[in-house]
C-alpha positions in Angstrom: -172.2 -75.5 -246.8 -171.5 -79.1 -248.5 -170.5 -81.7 -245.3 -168.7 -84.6 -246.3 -167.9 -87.5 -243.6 -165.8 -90.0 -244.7 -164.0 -93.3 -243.6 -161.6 -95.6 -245.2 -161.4 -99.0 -244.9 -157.9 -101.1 -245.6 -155.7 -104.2 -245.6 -152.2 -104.7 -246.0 -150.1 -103.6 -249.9 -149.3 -107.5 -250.2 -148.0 -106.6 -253.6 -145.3 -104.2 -251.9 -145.2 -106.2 -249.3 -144.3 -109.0 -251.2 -141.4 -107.1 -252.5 -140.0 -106.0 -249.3 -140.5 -109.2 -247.9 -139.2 -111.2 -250.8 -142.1 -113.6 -250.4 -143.1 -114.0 -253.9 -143.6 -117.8 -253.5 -146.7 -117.0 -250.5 -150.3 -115.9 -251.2 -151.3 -113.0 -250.3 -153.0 -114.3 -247.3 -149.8 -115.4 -246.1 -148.0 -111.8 -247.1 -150.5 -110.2 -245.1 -149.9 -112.2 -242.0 -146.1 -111.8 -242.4 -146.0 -107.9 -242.8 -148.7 -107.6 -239.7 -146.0 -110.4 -237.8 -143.0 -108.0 -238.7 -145.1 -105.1 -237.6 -145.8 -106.7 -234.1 -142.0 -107.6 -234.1 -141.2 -103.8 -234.6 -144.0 -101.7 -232.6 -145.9 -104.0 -230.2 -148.7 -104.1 -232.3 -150.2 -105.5 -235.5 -150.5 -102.6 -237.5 -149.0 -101.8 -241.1 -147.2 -98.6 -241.8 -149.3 -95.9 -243.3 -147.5 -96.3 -246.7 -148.2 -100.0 -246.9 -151.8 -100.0 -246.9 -154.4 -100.6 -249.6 -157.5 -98.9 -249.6 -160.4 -101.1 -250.6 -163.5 -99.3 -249.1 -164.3 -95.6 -248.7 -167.8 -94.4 -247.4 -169.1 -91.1 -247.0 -172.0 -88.8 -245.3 -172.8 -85.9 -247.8 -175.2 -83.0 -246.5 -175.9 -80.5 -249.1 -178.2 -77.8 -248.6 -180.9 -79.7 -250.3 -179.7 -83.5 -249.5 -178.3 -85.7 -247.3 -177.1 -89.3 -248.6 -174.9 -92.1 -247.0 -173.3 -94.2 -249.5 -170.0 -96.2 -250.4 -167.9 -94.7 -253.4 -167.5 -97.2 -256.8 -168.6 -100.6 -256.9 -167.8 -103.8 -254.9 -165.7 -104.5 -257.9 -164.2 -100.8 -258.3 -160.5 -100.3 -258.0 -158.6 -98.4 -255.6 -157.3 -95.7 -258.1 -161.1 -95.7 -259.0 -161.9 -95.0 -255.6 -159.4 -92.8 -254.5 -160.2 -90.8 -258.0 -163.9 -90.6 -257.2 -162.8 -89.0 -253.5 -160.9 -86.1 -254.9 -163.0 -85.3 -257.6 -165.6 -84.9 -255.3 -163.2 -82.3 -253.1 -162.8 -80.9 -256.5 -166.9 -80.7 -257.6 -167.6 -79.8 -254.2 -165.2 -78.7 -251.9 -167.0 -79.4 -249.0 -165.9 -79.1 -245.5 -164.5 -82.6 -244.8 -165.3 -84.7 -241.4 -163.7 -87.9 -240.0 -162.6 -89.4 -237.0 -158.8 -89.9 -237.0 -158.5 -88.8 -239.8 -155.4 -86.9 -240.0 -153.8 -90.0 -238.1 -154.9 -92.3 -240.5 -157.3 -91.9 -243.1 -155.4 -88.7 -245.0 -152.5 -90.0 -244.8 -153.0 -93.7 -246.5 -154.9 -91.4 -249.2 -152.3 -89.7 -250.1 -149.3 -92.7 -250.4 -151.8 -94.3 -252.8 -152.7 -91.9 -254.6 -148.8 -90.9 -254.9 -148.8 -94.6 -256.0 -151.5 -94.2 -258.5 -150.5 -90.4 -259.8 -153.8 -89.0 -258.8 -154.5 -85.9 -259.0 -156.0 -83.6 -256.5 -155.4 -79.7 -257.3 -158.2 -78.6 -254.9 -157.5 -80.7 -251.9 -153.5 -79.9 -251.8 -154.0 -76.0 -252.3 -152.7 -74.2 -249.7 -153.0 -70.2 -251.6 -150.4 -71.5 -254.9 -154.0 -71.5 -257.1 -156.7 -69.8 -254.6 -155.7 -67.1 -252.2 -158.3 -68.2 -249.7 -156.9 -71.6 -249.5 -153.8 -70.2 -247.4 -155.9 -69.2 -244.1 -158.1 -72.0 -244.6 -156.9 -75.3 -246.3 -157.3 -79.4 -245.9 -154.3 -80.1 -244.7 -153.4 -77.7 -242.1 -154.5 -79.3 -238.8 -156.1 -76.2 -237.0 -157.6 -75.0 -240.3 -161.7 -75.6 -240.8 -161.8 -77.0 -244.1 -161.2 -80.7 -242.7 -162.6 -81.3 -239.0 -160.8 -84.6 -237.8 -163.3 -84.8 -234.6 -161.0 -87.0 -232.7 -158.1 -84.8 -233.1 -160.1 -81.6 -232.0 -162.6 -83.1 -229.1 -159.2 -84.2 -227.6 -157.7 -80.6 -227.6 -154.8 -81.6 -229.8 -153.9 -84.1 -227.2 -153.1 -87.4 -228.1 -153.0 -88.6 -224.3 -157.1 -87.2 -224.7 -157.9 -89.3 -227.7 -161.1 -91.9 -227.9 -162.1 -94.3 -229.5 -165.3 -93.5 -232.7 -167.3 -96.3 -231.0 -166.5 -95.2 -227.3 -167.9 -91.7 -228.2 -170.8 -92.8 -230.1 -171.9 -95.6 -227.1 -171.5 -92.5 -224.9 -173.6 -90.1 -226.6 -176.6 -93.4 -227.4 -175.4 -94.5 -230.8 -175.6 -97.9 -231.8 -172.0 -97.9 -232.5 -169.4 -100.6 -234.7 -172.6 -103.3 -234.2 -171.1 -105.8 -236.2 -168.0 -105.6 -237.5 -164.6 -104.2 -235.6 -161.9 -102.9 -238.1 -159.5 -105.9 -236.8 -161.7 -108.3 -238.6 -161.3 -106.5 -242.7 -158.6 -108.3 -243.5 -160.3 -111.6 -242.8 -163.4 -110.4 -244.9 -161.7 -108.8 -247.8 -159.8 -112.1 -248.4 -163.1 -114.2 -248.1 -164.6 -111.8 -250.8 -167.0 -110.2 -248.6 -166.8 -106.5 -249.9 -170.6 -105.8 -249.6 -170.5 -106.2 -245.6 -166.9 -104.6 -245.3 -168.7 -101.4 -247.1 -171.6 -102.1 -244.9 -169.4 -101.9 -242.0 -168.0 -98.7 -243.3 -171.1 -96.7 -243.9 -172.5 -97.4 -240.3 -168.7 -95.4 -239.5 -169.8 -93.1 -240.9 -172.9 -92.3 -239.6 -171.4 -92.5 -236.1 -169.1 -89.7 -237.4 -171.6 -87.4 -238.8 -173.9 -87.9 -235.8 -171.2 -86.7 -233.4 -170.1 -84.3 -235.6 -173.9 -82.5 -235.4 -173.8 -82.6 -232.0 -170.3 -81.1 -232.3 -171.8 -78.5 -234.3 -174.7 -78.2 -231.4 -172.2 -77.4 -228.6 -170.2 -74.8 -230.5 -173.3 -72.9 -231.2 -172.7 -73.1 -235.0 -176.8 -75.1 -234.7 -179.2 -74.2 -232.6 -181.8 -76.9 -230.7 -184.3 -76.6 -232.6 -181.5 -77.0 -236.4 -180.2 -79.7 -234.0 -182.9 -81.7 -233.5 -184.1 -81.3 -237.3 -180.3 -82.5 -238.5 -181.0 -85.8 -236.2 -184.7 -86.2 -237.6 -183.7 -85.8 -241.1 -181.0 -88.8 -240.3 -183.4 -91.0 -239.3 -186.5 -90.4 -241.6 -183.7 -90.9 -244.5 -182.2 -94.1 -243.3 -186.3 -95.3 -242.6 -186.7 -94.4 -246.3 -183.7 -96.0 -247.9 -185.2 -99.5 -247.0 -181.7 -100.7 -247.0 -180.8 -103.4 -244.1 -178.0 -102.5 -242.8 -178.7 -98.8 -242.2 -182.7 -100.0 -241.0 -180.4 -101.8 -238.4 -178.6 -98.8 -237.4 -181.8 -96.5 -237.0 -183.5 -99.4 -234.9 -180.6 -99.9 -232.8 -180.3 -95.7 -232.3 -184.2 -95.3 -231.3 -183.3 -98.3 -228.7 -180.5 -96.6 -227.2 -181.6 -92.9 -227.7 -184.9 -90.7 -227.0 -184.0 -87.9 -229.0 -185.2 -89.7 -232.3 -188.9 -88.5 -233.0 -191.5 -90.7 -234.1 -190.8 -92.7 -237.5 
């Protein structure tokens, strides 16, 4: 089975925002601080409507039978359509099972306003038994259907008075966690040009996710101990192999917090 964990990072649509608004003579610094000032106004918080966000990161954990790679999708440079494109054709190569915490609060949703707003196509991921019969027991967007796990949604029960927090869940189990970065401080970075750490920040996401996810998989019996344990050690010998900072960071802070890490 083909796992694929992903996370989405955003900041505000100034462009639409700018519309609505009728701020055309601000920058988009300023458009963004107005729409998450009307938001606060509205809800009591500073967050932007689903529809109004742009994504400009996605990361992703893929486990294949044969692999297992973390990674962020495009380029630093890379578009949204480009990114959003690269997502789906992936459901569409692959169609792996899909993990993600909050997922279909959050993440699913902003995918699919932009790529309404791009006109992306995604035949595989929005079948639910028009093209494959299969597809109608077992589909991505039904919410008690397999095909996409949103571990937050299901750990709770359902219940959205249960719901937690990725990085409360992954301090309680002994992962490192957000370490750096807190999804509050994107917009900040995105507008200083700081991409590289925002996907950074991302990828570590995900590796929370796919680390509670196996141990997910542990207590519904669908691994054993002994697959367990071989999941987490392949984790960690591939991060020690990449030789990439960030992610060295991430195992070193895990073997700190955690003994079920073998030796490296």
């Amino acid at each position: 089975m083909n796992i694929f964990v992903f996370d989405i990072e955003t900041v505000p649509d100034v462009a639409t925002g700018r519309k609505i608004l009728g701020l055309q003579a601000l920058s988009d610094e300023m458009v963004a601080q107005a729409m998450l000032s009307q938001a606060k106004e509205a809800t009591g918080q500073a967050f932007v409507k689903h529809h109004l966000q742009k994504i400009v990161a996605i990361s992703a954990v893929f486990r294949t039978k044969e692999t297992f790679k973390v990674w962020s999708l495009g380029e630093n440079h890379s578009s949204e359509a480009e990114l959003i494109q690269r997502f789906f054709a992936g459901i569409e190569k692959y169609c792996p099972t899909l993990v993600s915490w909050n997922g279909c609060g959050f993440d699913l949703p902003v995918l699919h306003y932009r790529a309404l707003y791009h006109g992306i196509p995604a035949l595989t991921y929005w079948d639910s038994g028009e093209r494959d019969s299969n597809f109608k027991w077992n589909n991505y967007l039904n919410r008690y259907h397999q095909r996409h796990i949103d571990l937050m949604d299901t750990l709770a029960a359902f219940s959205q008075k249960a719901y937690a927090k990725l990085d409360d869940i992954a301090v309680l189990l002994g992962l490192p966690g957000k370490m750096v970065m807190s999804g509050q401080q994107v917009q900040e970075y995105y507008f200083n040009e700081q991409l590289t750490e925002i996907r950074n920040y991302c990828e570590i996401d995900v590796l929370n996710t796919y680390l509670i996810y196996l141990r997910f998989q542990l207590i519904k019996g669908a691994l054993t101990l002994e697959e367990y344990n071989f999941e987490i050690q392949l984790v960690a010998d591939s991060l020690k192999s990449s030789m990439i900072p960030h992610l060295m960071e991430f195992l070193e802070a895990w073997r700190h917090n955690s003994a079920k890490i073998g030796s490296f």
